[in-house]
SEKEVO-473912 format. One record per atom (N, C-alpha, C): residue number from 1; atom name; residue in one letter; x, y, z. Coordinates in pm, 1 decimal. Atoms other than C-alpha are relative to their C-alpha. Layout:
SEKEVO-473912
ATOM;NUM;CA;A;X;Y;Z
...
//
This chain:
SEKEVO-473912
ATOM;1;N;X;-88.2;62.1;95.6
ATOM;1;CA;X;-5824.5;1985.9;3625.1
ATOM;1;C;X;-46.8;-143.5;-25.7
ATOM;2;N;X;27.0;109.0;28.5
ATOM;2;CA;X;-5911.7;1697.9;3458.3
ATOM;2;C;X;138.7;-128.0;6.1
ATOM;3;N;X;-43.4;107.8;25.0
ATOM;3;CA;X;-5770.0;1346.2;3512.5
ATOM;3;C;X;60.2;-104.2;-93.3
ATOM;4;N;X;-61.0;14.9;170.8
ATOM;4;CA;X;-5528.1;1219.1;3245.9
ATOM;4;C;X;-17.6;-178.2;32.0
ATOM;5;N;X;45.3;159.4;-20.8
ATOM;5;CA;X;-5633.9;864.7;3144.0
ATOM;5;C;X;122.7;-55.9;-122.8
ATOM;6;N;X;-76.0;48.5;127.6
ATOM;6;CA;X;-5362.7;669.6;2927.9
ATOM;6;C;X;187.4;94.6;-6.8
ATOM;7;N;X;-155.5;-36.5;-34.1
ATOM;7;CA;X;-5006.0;764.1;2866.5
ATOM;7;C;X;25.2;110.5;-164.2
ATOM;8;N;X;-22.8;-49.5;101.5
ATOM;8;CA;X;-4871.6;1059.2;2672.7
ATOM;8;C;X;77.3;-29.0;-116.1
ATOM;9;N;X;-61.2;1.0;50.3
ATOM;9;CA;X;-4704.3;1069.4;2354.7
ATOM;9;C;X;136.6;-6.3;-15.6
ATOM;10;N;X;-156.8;36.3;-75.1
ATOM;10;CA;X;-4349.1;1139.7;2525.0
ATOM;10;C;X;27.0;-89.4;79.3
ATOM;11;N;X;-9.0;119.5;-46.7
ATOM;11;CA;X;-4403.3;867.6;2700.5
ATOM;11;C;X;42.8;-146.5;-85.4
ATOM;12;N;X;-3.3;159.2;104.7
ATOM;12;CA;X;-4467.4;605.6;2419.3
ATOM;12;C;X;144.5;-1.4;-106.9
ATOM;13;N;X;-150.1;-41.8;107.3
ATOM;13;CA;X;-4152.7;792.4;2256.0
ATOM;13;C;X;110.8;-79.0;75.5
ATOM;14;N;X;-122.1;64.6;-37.4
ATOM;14;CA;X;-3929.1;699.4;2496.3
ATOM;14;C;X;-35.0;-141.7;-7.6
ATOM;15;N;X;-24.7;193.4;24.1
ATOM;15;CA;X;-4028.6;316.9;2521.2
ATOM;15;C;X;13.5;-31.2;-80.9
ATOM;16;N;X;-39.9;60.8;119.0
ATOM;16;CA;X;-4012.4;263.1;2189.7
ATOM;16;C;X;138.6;64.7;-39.3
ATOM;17;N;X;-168.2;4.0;10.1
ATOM;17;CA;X;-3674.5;459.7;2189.9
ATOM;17;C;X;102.9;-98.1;84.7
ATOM;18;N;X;-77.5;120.4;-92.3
ATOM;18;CA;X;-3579.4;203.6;2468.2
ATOM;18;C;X;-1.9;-108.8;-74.7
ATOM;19;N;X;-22.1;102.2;73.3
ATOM;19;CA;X;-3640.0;-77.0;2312.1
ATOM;19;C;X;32.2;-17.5;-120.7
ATOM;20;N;X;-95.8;33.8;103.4
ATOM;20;CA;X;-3480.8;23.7;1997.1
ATOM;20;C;X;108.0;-45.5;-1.6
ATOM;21;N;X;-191.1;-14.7;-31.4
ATOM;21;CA;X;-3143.0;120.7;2181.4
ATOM;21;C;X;17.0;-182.7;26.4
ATOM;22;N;X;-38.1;193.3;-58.7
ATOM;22;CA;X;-3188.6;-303.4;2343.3
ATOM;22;C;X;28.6;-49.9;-107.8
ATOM;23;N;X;15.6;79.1;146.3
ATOM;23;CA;X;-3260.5;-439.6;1953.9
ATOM;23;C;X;93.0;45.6;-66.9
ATOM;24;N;X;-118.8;-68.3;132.8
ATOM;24;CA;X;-2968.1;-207.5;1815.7
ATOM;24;C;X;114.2;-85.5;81.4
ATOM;25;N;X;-96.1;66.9;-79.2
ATOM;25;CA;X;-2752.3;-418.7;2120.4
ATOM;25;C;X;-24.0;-119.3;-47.9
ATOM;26;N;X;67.6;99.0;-47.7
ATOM;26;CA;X;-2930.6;-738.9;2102.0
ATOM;26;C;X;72.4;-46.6;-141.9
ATOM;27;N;X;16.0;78.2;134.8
ATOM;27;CA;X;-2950.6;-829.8;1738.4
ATOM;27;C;X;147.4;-32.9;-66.8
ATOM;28;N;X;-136.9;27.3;67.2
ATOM;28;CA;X;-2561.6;-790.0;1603.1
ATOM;28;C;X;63.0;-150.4;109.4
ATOM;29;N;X;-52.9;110.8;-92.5
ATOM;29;CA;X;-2475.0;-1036.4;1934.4
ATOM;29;C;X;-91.2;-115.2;-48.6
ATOM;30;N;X;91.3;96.3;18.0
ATOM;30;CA;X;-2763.6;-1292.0;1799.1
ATOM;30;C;X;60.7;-74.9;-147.3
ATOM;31;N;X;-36.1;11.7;102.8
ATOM;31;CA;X;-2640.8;-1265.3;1436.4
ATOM;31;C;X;158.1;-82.4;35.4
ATOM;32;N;X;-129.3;51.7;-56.1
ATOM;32;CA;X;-2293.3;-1367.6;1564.9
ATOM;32;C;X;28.6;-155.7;48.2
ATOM;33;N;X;25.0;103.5;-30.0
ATOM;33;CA;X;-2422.1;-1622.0;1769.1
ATOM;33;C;X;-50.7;-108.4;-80.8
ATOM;34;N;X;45.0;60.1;101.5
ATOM;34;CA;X;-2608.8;-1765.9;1456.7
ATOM;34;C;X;129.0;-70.8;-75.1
ATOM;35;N;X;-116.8;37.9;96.7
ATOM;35;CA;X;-2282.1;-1774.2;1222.4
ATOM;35;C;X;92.7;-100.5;97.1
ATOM;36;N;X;-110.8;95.9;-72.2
ATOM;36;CA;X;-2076.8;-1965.7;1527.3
ATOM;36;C;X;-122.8;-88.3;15.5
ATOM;37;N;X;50.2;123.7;-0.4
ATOM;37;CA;X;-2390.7;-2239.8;1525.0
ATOM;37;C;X;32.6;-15.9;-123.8
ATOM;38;N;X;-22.7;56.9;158.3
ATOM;38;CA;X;-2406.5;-2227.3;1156.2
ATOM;38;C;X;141.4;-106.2;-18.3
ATOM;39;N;X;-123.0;57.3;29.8
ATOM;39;CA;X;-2008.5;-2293.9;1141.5
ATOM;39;C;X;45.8;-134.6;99.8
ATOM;40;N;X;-65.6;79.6;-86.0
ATOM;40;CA;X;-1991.9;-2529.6;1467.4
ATOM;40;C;X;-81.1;-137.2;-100.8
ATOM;41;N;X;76.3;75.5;91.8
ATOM;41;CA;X;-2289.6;-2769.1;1242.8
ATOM;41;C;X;74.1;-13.5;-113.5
ATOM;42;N;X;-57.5;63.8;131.2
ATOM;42;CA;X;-2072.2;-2777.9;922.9
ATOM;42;C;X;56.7;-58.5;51.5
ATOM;43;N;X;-174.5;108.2;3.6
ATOM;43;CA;X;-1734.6;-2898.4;1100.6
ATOM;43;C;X;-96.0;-133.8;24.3
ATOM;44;N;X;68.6;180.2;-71.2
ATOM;44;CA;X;-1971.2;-3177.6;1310.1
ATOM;44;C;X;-27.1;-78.2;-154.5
ATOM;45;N;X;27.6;156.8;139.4
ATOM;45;CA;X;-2101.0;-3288.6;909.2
ATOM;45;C;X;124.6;-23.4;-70.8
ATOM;46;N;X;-100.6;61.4;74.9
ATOM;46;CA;X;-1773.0;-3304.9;801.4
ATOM;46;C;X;99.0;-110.4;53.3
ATOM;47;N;X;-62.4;105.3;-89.7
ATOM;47;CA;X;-1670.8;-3496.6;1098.0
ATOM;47;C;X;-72.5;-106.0;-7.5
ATOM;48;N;X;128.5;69.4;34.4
ATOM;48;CA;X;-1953.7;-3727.1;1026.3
ATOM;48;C;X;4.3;-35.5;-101.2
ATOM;49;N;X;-74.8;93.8;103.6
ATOM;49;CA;X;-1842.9;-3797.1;690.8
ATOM;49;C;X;107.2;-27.1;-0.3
ATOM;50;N;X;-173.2;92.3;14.9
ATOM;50;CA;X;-1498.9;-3880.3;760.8
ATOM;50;C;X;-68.5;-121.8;58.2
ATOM;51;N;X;24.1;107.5;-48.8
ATOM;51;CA;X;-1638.0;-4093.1;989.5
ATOM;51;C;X;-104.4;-117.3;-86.6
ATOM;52;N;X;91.8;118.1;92.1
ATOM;52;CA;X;-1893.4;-4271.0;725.9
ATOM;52;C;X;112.9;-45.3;-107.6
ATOM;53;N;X;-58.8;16.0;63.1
ATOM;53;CA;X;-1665.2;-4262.8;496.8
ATOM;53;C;X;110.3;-149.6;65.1
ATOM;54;N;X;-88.3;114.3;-55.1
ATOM;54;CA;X;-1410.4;-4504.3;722.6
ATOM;54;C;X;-76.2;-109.0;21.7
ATOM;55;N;X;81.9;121.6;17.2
ATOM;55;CA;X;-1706.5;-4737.6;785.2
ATOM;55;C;X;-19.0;-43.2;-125.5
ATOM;56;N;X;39.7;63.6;162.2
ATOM;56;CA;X;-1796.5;-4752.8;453.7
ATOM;56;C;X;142.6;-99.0;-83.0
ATOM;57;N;X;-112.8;75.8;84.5
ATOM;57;CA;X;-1431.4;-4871.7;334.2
ATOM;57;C;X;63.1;-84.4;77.6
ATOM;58;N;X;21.9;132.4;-87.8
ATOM;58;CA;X;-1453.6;-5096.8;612.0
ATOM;58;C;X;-74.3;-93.8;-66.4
ATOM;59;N;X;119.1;48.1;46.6
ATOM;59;CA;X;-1752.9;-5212.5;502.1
ATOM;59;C;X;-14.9;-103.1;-109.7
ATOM;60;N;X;20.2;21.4;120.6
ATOM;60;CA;X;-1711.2;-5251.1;175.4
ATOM;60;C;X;176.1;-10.2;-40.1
ATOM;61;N;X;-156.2;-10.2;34.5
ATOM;61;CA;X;-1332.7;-5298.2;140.0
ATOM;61;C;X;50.2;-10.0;-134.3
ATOM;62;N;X;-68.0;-32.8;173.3
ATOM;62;CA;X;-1294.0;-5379.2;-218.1
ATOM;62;C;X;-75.1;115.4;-68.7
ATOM;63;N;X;25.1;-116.8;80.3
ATOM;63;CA;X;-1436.4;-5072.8;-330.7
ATOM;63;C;X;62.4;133.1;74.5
ATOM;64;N;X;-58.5;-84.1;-39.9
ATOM;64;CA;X;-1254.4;-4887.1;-111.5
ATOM;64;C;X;-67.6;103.3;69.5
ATOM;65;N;X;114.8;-120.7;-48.4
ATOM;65;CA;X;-1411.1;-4502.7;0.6
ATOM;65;C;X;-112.0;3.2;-104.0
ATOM;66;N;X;133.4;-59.8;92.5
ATOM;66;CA;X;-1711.1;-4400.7;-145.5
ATOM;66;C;X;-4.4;95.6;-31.9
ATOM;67;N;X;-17.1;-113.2;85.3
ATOM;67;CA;X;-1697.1;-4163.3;-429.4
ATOM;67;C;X;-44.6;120.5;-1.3
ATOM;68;N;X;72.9;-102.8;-52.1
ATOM;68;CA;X;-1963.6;-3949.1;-314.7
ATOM;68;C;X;-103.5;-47.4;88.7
ATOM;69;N;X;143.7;3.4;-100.7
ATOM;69;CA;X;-2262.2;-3860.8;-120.0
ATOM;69;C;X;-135.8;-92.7;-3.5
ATOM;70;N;X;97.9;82.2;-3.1
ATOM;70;CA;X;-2501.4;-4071.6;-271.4
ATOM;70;C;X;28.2;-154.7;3.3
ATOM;71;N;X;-48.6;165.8;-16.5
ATOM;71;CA;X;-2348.5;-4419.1;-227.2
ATOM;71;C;X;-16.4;-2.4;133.7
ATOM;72;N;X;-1.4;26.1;-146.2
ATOM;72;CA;X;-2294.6;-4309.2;158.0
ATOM;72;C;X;-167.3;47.1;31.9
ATOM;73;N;X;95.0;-7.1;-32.1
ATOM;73;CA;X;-2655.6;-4202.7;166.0
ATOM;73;C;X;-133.7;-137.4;-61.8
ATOM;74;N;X;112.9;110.6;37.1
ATOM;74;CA;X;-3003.1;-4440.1;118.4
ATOM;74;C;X;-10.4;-7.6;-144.1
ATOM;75;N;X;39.7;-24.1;179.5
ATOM;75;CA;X;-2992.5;-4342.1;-303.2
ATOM;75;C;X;-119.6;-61.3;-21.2
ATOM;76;N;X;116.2;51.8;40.2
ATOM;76;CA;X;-3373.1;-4404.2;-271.8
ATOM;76;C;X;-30.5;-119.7;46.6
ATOM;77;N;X;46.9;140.2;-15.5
ATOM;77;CA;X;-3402.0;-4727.0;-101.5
ATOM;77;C;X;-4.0;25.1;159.9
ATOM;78;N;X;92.3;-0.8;-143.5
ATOM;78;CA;X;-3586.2;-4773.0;247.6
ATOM;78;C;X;113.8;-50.1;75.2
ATOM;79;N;X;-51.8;55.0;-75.9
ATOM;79;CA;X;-3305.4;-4823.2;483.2
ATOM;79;C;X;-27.4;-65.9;105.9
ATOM;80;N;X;8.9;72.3;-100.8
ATOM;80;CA;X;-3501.7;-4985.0;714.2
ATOM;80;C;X;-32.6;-151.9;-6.3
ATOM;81;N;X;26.6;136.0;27.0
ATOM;81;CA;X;-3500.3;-5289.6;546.5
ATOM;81;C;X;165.8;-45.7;-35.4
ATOM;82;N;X;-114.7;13.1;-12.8
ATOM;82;CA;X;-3156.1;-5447.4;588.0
ATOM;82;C;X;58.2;-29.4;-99.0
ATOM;83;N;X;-19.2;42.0;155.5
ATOM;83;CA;X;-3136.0;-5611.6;235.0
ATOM;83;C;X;44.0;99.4;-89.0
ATOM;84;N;X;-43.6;-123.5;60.8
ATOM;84;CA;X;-3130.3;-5261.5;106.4
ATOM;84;C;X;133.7;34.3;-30.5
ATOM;85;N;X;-122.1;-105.9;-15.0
ATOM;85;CA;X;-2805.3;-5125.8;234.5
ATOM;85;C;X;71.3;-99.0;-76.7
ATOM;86;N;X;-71.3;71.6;67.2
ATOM;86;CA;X;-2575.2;-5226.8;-30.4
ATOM;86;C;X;133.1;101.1;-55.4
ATOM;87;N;X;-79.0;-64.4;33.1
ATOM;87;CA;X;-2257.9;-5083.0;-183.6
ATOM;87;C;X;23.5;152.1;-18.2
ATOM;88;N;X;31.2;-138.8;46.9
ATOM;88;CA;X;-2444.7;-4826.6;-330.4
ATOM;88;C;X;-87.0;69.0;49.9
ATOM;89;N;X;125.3;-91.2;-86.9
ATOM;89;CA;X;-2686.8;-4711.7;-115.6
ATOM;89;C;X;41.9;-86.1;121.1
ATOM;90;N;X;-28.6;25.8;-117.1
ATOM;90;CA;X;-2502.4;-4754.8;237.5
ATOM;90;C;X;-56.9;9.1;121.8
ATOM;91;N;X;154.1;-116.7;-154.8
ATOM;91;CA;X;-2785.8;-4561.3;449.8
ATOM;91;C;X;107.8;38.5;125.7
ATOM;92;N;X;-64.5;-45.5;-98.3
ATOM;92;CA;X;-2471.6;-4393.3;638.3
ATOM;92;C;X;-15.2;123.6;49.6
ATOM;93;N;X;43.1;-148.1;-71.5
ATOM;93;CA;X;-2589.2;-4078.5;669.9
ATOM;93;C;X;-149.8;18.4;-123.8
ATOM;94;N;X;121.1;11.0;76.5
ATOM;94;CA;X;-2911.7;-3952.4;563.2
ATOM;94;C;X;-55.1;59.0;-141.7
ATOM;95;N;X;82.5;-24.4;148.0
ATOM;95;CA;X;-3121.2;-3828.1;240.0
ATOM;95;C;X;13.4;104.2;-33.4
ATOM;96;N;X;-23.7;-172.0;-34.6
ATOM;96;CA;X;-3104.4;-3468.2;333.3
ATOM;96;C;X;192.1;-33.3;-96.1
ATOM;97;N;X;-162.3;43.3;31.6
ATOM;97;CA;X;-2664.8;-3545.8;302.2
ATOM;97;C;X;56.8;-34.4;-130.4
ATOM;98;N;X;18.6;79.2;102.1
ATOM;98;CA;X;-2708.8;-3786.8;75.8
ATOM;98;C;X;-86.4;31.8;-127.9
ATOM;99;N;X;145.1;-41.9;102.6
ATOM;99;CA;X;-2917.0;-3609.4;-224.2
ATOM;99;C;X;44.3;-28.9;-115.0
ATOM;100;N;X;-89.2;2.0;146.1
ATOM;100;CA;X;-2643.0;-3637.3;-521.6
ATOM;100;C;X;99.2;24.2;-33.4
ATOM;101;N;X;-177.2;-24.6;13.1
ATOM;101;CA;X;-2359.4;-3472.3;-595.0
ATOM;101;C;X;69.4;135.5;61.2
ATOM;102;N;X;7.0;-105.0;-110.1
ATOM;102;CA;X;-2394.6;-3113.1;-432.2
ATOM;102;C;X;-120.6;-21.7;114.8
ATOM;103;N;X;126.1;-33.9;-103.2
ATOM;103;CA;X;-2627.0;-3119.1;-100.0
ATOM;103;C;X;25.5;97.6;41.4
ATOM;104;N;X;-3.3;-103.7;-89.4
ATOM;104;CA;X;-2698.6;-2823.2;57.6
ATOM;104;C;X;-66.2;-78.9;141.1
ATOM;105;N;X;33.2;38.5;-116.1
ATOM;105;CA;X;-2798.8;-2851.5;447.4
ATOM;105;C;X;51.2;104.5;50.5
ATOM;106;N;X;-44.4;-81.1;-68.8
ATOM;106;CA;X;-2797.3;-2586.3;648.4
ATOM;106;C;X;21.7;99.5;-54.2
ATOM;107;N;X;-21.6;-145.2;102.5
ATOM;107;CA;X;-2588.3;-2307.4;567.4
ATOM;107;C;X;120.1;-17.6;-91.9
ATOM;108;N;X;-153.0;63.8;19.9
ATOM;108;CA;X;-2339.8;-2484.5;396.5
ATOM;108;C;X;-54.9;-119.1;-171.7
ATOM;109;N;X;66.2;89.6;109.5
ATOM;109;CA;X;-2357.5;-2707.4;15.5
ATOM;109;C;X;157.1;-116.2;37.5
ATOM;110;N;X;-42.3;91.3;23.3
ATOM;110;CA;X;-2165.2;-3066.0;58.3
ATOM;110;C;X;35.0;-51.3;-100.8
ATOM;111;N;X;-34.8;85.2;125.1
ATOM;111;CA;X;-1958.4;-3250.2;-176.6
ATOM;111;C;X;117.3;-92.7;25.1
ATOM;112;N;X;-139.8;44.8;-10.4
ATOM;112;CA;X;-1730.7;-3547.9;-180.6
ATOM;112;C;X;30.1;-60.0;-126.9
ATOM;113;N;X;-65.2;54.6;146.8
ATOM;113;CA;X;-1478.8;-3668.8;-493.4
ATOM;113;C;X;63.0;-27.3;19.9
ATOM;114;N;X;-118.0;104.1;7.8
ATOM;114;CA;X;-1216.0;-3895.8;-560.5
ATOM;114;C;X;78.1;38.2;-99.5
ATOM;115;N;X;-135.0;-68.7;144.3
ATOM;115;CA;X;-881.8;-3831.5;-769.4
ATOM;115;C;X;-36.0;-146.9;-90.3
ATOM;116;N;X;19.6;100.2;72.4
ATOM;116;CA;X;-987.0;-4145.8;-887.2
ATOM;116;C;X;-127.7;-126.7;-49.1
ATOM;117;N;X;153.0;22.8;-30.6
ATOM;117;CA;X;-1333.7;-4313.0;-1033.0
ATOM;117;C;X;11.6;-130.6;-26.6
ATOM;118;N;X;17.8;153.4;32.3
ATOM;118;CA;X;-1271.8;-4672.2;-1061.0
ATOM;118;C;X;35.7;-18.9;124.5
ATOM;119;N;X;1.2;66.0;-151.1
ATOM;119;CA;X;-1291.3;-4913.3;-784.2
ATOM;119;C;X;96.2;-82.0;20.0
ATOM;120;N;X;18.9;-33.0;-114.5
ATOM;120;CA;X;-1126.9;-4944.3;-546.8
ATOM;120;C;X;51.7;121.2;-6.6
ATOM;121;N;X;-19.9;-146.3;21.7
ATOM;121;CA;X;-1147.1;-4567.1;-458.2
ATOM;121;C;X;100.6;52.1;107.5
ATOM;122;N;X;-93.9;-1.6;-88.8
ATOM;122;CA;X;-842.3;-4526.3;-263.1
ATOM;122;C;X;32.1;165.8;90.1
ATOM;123;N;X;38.7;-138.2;-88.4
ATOM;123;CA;X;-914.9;-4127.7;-153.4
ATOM;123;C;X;-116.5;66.0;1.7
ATOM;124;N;X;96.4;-130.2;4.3
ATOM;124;CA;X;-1165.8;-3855.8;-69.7
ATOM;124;C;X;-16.8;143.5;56.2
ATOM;125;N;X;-44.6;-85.3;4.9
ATOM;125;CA;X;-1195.3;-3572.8;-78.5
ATOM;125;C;X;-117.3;103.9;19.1
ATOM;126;N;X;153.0;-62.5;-32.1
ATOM;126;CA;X;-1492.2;-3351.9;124.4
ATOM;126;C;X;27.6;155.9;-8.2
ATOM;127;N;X;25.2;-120.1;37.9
ATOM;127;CA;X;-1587.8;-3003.7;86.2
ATOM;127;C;X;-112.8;88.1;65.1
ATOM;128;N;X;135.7;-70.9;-61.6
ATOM;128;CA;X;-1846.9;-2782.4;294.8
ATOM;128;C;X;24.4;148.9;-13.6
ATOM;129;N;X;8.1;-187.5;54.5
ATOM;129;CA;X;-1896.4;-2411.1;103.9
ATOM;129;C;X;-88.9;69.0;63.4
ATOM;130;N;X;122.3;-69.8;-58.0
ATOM;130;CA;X;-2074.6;-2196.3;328.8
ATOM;130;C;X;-115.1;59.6;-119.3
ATOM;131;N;X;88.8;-55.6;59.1
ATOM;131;CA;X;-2393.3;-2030.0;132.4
ATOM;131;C;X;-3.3;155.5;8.1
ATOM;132;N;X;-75.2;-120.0;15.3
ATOM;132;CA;X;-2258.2;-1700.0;188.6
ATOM;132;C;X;64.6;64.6;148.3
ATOM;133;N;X;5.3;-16.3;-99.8
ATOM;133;CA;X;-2093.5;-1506.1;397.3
ATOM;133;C;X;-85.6;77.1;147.0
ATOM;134;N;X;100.5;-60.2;-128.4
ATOM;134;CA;X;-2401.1;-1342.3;628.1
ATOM;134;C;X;-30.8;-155.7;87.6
ATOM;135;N;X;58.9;111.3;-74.7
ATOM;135;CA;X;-2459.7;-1737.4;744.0
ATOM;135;C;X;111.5;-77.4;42.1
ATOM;136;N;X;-122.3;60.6;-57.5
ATOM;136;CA;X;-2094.9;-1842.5;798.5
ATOM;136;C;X;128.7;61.3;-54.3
ATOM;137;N;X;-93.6;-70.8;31.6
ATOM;137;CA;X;-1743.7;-1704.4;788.9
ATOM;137;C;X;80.1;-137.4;-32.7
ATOM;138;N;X;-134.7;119.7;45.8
ATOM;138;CA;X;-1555.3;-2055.0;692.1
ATOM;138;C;X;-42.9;-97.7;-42.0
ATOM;139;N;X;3.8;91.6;125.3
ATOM;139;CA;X;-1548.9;-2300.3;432.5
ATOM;139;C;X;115.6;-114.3;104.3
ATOM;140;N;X;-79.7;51.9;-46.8
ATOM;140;CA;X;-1413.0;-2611.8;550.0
ATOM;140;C;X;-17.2;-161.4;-128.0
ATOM;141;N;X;-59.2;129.0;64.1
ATOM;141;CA;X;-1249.9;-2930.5;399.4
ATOM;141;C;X;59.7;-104.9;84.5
ATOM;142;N;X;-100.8;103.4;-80.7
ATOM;142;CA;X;-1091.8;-3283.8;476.2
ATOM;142;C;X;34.3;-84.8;-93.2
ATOM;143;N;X;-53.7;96.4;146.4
ATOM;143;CA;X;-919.8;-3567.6;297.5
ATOM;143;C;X;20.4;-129.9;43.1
ATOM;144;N;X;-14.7;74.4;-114.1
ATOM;144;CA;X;-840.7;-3893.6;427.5
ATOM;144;C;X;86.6;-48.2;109.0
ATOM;145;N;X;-72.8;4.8;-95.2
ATOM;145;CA;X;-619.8;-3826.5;657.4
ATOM;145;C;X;-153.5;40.6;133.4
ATOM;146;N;X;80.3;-51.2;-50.2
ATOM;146;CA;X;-945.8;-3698.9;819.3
ATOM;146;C;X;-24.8;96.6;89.4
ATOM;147;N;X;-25.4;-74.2;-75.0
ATOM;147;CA;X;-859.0;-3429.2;982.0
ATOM;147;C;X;-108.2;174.3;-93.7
ATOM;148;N;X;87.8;-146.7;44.4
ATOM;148;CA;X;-1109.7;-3112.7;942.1
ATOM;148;C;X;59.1;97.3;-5.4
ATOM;149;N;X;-63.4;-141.0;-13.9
ATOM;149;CA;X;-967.2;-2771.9;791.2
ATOM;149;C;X;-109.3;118.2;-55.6
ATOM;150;N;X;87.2;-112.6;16.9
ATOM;150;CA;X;-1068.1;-2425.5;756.2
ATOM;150;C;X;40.5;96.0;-76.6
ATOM;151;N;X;-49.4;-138.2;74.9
ATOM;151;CA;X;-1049.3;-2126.6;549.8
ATOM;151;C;X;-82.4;124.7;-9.7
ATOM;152;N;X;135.1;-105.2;-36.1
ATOM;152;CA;X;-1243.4;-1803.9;587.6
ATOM;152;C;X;-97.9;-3.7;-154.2
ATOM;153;N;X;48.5;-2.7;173.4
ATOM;153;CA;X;-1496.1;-1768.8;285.2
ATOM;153;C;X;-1.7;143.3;-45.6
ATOM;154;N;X;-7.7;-54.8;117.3
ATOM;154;CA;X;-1447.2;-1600.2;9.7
ATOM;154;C;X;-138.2;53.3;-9.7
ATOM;155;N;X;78.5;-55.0;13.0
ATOM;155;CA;X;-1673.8;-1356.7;-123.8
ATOM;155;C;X;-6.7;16.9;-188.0
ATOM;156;N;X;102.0;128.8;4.6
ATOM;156;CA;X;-1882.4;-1530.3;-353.7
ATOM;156;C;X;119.9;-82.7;89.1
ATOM;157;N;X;-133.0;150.5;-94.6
ATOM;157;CA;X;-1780.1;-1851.1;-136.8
ATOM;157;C;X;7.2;-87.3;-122.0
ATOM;158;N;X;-113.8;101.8;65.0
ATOM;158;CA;X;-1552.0;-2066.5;-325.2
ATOM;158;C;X;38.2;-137.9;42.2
ATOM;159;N;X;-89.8;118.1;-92.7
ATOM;159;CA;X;-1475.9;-2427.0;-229.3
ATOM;159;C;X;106.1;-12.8;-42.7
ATOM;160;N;X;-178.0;15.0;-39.5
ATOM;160;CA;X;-1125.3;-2522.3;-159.9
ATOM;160;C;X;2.9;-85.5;-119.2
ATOM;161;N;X;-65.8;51.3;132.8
ATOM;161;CA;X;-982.4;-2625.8;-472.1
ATOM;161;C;X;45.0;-111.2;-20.2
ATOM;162;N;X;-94.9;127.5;7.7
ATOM;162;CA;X;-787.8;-2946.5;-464.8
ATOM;162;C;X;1.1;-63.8;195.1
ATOM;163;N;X;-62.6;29.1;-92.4
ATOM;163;CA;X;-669.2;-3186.2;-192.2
ATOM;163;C;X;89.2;43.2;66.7
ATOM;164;N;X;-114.2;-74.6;-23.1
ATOM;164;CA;X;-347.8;-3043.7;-198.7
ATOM;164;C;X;-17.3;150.3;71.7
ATOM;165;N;X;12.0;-87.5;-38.8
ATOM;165;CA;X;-498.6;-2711.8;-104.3
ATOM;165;C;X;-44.6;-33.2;116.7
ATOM;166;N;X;46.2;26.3;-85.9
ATOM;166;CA;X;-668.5;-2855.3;150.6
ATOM;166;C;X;88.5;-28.3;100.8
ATOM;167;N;X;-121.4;95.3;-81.7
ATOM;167;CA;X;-375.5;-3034.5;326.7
ATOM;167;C;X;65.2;159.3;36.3
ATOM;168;N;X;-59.3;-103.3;-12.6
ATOM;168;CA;X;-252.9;-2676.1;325.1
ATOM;168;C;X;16.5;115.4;120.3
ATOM;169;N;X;106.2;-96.1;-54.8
ATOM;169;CA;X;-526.9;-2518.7;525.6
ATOM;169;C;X;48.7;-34.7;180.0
ATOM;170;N;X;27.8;16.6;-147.0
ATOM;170;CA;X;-524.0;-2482.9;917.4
ATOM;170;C;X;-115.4;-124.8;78.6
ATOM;171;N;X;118.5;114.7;-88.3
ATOM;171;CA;X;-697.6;-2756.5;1119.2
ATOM;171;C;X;-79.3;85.5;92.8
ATOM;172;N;X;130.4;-20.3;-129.2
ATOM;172;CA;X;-993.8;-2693.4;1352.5
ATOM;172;C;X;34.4;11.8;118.3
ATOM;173;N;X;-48.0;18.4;-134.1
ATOM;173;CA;X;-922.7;-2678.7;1718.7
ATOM;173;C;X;-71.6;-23.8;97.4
//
């Protein structure tokens, strides 16, 4: 009888049926784990602009909050030159954040607005729309009371409509 060199066919069947059955376990727990980083990274940037936001109308007191994203970000000017940071280009958060009037980042598109566009801007009003739901299950908002809320997303995701809706919503925990 000859000497079998190498491994049969029922052999290579089952390992690759083994390590399907692991990857048919593995992957839904990974995906999961993804959408709870995705969603723990939005609340932190929305906690992160409340918080720029309160420096900034520190900062800058007669103009009150800052209307949007690109006043609290560098709007093109080298923040590492101190002269720079000025009303309108605060360098409080960065370029990425700071791009215009929607940023995306992540899995999530940013936006902040004011009920009111003359200065001094006495509210704001943030917004983080997940990019759908396979990359996050919640849309979250804040206002300046600064308190972070949530709402599951919508399918297309939808941002939260108003302040008032917002104020509505469940807080974070």
């Amino acid at each position: 009888m000859r000497k079998q060199k190498g491994f049969s066919l029922i052999e290579l069947l089952i390992v690759v049926a083994i390590i399907l059955i692991i990857a048919a376990i593995a992957i839904p727990n990974l995906m999961r784990a993804r959408i709870a980083a995705n969603e723990s990274a939005g609340a932190s940037t929305v906690r992160t602009l409340n918080t720029s936001e309160v420096t900034y109308s520190t900062t800058y007191a007669a103009n009150g909050y800052a209307p949007n994203l690109t006043t609290l970000g560098p709007n093109g000017v080298d923040c590492s030159v101190p002269a720079n940071v000025t009303a309108t280009s605060s360098c409080l958060i960065d370029g990425v954040l700071g791009c215009g009037v929607s940023c995306p980042k992540g899995a999530y598109t940013y936006v902040i607005s004011s009920s009111v566009a003359t200065l001094p801007v006495p509210d704001y009003f943030i917004t983080a729309t997940s990019l759908g739901a396979g990359v996050a299950k919640k849309d979250y908002c804040s206002i300046t009371d600064a308190v972070v809320r949530f709402q599951v997303t919508a399918t297309p995701p939808a941002a939260v409509a108003s302040a008032t809706a917002c104020s509505a919503l469940p807080a974070i925990q």
